[in-house]
DRENGU-326155 format. One record per residue (C-alpha): residue in one letter; x, y, z. Coordinates in Angstrom, 3 decimals, m for minus. Each point is the difference from the previous one (the first is absolute). Layout:
<atoms>
<'A' <X Y Z>>,
...
</atoms>
This chain:
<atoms>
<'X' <m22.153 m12.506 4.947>>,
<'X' <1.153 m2.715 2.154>>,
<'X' <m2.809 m2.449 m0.442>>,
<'X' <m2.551 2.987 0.223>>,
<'X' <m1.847 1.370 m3.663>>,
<'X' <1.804 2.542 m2.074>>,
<'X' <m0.899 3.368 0.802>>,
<'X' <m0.676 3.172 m2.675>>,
<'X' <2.876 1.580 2.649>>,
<'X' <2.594 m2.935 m0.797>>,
<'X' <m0.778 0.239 m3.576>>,
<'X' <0.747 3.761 0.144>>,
<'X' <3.342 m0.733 1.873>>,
<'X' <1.299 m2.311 m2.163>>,
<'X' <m0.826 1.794 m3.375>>,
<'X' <1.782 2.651 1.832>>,
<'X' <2.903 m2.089 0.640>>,
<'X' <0.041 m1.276 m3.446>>,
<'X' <0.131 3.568 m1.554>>,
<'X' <2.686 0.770 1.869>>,
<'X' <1.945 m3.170 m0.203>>,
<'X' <m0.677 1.185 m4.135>>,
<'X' <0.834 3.791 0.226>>,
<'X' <3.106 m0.797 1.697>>,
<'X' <1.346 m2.255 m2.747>>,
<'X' <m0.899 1.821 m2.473>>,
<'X' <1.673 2.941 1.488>>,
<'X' <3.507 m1.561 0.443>>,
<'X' <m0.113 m2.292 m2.763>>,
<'X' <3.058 1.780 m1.610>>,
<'X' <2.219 m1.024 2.962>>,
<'X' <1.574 m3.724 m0.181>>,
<'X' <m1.149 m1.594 3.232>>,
<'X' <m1.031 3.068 1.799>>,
<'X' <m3.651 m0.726 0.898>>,
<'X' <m2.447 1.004 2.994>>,
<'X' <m2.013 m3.502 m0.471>>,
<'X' <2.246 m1.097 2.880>>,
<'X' <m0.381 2.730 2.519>>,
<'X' <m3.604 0.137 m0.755>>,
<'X' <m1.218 m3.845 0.811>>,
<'X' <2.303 0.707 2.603>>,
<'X' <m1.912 2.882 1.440>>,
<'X' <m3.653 m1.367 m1.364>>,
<'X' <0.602 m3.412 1.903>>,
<'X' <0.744 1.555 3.072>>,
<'X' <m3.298 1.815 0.211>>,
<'X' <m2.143 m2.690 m1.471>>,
<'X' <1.670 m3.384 0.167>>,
<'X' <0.217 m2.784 m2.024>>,
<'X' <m3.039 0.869 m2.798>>,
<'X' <2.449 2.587 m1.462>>,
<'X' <0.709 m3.476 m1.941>>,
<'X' <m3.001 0.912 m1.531>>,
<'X' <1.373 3.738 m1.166>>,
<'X' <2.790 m1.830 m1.055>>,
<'X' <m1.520 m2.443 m2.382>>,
<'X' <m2.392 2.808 m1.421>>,
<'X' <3.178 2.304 m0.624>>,
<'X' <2.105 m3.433 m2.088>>,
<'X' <m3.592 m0.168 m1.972>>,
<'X' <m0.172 3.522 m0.675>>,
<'X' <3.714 m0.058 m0.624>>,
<'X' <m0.711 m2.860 m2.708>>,
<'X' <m3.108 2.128 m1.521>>,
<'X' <3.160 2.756 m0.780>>,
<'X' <2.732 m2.156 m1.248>>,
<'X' <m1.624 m3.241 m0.389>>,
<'X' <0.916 m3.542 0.871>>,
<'X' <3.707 m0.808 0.653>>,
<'X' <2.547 m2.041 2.291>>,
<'X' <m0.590 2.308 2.556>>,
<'X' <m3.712 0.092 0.239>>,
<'X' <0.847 m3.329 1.543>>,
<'X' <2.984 1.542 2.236>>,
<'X' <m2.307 2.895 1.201>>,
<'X' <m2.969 m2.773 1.187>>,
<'X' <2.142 m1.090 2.823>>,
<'X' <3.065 2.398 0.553>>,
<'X' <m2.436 2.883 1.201>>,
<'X' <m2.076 m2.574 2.155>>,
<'X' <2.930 m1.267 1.572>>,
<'X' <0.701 3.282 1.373>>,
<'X' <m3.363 1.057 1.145>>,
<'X' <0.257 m3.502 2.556>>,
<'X' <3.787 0.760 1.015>>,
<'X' <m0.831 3.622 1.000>>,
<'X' <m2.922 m1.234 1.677>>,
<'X' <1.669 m2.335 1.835>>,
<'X' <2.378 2.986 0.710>>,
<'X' <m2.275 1.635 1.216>>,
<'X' <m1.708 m1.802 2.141>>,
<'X' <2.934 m1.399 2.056>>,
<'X' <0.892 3.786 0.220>>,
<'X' <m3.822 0.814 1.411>>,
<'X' <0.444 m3.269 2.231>>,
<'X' <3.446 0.949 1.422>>,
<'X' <m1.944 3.099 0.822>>,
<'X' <2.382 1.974 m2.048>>,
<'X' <m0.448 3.490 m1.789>>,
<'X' <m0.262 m0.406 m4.043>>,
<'X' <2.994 2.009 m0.875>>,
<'X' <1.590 m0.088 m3.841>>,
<'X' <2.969 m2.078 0.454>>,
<'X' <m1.352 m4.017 0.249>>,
<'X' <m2.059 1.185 m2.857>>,
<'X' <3.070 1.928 m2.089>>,
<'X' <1.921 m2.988 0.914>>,
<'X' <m2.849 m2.504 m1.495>>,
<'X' <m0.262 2.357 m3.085>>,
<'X' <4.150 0.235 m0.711>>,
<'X' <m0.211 m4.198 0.188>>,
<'X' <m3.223 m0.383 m2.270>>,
<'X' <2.146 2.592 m2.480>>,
<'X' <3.069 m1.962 0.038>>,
<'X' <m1.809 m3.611 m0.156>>,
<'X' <m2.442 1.814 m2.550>>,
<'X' <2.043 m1.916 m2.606>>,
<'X' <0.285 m3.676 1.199>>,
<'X' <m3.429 m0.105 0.797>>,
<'X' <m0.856 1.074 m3.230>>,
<'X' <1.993 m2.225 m1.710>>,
<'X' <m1.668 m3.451 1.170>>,
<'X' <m2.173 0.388 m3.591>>,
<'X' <2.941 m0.702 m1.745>>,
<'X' <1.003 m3.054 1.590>>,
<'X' <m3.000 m1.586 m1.533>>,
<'X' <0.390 2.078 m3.196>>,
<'X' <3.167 m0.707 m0.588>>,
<'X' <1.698 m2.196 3.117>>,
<'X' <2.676 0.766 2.225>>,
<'X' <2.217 1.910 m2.200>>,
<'X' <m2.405 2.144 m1.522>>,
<'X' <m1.529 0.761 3.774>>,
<'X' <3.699 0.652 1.663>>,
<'X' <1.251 2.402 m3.112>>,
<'X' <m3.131 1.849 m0.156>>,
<'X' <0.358 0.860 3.858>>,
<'X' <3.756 0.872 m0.256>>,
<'X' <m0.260 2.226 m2.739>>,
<'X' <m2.907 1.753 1.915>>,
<'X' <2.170 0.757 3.120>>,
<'X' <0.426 3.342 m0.398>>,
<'X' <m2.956 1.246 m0.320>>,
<'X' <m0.912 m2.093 3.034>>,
<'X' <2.355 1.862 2.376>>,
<'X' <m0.937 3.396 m1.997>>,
<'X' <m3.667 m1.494 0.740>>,
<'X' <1.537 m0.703 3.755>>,
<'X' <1.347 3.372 0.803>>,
<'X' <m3.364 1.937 m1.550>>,
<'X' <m2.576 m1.780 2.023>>,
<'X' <2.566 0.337 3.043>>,
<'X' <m0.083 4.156 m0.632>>,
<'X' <m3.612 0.081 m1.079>>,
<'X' <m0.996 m2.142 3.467>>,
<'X' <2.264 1.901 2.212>>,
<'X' <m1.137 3.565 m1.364>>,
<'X' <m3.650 m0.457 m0.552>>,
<'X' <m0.943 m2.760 2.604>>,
<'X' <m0.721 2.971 3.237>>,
<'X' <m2.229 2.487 m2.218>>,
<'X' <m1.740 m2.869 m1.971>>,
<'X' <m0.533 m2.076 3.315>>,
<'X' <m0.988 3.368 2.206>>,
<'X' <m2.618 1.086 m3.137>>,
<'X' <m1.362 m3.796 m0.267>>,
<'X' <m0.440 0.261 3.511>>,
<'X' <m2.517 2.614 0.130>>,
<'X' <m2.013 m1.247 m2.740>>,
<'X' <m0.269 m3.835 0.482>>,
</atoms>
């Protein structure tokens, strides 16, 4: 899509990643902070690049068409699009170093988006509320940020080979 039209094929792909992005939320909803959102712009950006924003954004939106509008719509618009361009830019020093994609750069990306999860998520509330309101609202949310840390570590390190080696053959 990089300056070129929009093709049925790219359409296809990304309804596909959107439907997944949705199936596995709604599958694991019942778990505090244990998601596969993470693992899967992970994966997705790897194989196309930087217009998984686009998946992204369509996910929040369908996201908001389920719960409606909150706080979070607002968190979701740039915490998911903030990791599509830092595993990018993973990935393409590892491609330019000439190094093998293997799980753990990415595991270790996923663990710190977990555990910062939280802080990044609480810049809303600074203009909501101020300083206070942004600093207790992060604190309190710490532990689910490292539970959120130690799941997308596990969910990288376990499913990143088969996911990668499947992707692989059909990208």
């Amino acid at each position: 899509m990089n300056g070129s039209p929009v093709t049925v094929r790219d359409l296809a792909v990304l309804g596909m990643m959107v439907a997944l992005l949705e199936a596995s939320k709604r599958l694991l909803d019942n778990l505090p902070n244990v998601e596969l959102i993470t693992f899967l712009l992970i994966m997705f950006t790897i194989f196309f690049g930087k217009k998984v924003i686009a998946a992204a954004v369509a996910f929040t939106f369908l996201e908001i068409a389920w719960w409606g509008v909150h706080v979070w719509v607002i968190m979701y618009l740039y915490v998911w699009p903030l990791l599509i361009l830092l595993t990018d830019r993973l990935h393409r020093r590892i491609l330019a170093r000439g190094e093998t994609v293997s799980p753990a750069p990415f595991a270790a990306l996923a663990a710190a988006f977990g555990l910062g999860f939280g802080a990044m998520c609480s810049l809303p509330y600074l203009a909501i509320g101020g300083p206070v309101m942004m600093f207790t609202w992060w604190v309190a949310g710490i532990p689910y940020d490292i539970l959120h840390c130690i799941s997308n570590l596990l969910i990288c390190l376990l499913l990143f080979r088969p996911v990668h080696a499947t992707m692989s053959r059909f990208v």
